[in-house]
Every structure is written in structure tokens, then in C-alpha cells.
Gaussian input, Z-matrix of N, CA and C with variables (Angstrom, degrees):
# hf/3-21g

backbone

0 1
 N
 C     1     B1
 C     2     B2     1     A1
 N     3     B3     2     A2     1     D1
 C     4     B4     3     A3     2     D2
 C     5     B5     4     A4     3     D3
 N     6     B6     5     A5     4     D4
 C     7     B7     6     A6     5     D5
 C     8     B8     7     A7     6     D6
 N     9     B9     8     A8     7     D7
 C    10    B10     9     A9     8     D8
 C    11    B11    10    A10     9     D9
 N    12    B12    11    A11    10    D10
 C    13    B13    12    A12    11    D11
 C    14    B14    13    A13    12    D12
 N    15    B15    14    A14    13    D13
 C    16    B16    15    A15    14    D14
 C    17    B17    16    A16    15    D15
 N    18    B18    17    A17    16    D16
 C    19    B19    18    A18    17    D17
 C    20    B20    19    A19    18    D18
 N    21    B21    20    A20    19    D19
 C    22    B22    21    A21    20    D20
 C    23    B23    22    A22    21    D21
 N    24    B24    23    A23    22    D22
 C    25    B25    24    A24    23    D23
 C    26    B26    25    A25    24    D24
 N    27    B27    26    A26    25    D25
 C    28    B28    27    A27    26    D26
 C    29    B29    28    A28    27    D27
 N    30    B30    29    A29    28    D28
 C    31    B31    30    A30    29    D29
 C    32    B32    31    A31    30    D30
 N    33    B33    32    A32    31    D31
 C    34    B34    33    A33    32    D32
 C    35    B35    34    A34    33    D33
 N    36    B36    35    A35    34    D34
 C    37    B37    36    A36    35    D35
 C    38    B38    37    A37    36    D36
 N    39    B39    38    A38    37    D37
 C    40    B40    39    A39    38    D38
 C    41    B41    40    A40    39    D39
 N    42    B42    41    A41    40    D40
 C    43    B43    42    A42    41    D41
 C    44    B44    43    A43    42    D42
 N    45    B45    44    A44    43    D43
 C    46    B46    45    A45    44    D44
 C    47    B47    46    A46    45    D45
 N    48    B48    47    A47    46    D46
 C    49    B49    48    A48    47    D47
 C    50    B50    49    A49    48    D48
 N    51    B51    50    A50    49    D49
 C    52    B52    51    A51    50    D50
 C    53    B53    52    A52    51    D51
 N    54    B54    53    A53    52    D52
 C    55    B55    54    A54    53    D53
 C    56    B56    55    A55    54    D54
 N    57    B57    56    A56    55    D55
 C    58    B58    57    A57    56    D56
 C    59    B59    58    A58    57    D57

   B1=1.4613
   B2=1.5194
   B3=0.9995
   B4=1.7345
   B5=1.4641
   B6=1.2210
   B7=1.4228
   B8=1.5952
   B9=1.4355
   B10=1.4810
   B11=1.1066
   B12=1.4436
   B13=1.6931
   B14=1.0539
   B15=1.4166
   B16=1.6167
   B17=1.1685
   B18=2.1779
   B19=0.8607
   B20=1.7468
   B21=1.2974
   B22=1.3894
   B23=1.5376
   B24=1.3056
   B25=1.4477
   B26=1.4908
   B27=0.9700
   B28=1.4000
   B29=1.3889
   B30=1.3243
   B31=1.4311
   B32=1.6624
   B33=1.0952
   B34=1.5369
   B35=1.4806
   B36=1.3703
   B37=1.5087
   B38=2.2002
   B39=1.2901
   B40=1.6397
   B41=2.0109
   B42=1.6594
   B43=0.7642
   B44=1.3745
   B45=1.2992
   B46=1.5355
   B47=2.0465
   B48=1.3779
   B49=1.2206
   B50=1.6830
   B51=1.5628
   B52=1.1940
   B53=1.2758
   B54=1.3572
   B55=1.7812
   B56=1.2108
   B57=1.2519
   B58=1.8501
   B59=1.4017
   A1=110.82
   A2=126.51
   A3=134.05
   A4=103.93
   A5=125.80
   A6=116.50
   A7=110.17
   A8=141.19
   A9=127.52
   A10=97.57
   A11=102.15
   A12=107.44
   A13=153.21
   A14=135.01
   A15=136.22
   A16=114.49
   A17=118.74
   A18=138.40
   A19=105.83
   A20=105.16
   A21=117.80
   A22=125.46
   A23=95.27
   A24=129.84
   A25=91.46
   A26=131.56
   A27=157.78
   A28=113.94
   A29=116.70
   A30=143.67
   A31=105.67
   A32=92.66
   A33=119.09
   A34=116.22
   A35=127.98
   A36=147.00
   A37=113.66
   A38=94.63
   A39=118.35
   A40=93.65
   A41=111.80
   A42=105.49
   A43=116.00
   A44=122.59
   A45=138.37
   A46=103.06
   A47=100.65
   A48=111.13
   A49=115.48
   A50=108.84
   A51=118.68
   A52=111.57
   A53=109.03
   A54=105.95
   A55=115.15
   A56=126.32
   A57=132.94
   A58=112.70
   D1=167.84
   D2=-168.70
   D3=-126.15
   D4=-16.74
   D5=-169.56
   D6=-160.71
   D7=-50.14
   D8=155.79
   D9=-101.47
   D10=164.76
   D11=162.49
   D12=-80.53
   D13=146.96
   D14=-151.13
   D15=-56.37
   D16=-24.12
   D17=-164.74
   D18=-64.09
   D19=-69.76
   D20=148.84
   D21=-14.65
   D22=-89.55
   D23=-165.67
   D24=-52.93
   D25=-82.77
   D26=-171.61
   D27=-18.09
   D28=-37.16
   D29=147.76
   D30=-34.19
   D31=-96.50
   D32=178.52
   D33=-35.62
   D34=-70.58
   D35=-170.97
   D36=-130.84
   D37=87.40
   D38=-163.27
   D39=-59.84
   D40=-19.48
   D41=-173.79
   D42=-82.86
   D43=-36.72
   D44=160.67
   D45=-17.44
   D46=-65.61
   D47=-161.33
   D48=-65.82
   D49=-17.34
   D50=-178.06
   D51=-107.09
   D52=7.33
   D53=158.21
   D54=-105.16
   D55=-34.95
   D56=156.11
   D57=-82.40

């Protein structure tokens, strides 16, 4: 991730986590 975390994010947008 670049800016919140995947932890978060990762939830939400699976793609987030597979670019960071």
C-alpha cells in the first residue's frame, strides 16, 4: 500500500493489497 494500510484497505479493495 502507499498511503493506508492493506490491513484496512485490503478488506475493502483486494486490489490495493496486490500493488503494495
Amino acid at each position: 500500500w502507499q498511503c493506508q494500510p492493506a490491513t484496512s484497505h485490503a478488506r475493502r479493495r483486494p486490489t490495493s493489497a496486490a500493488t503494495g
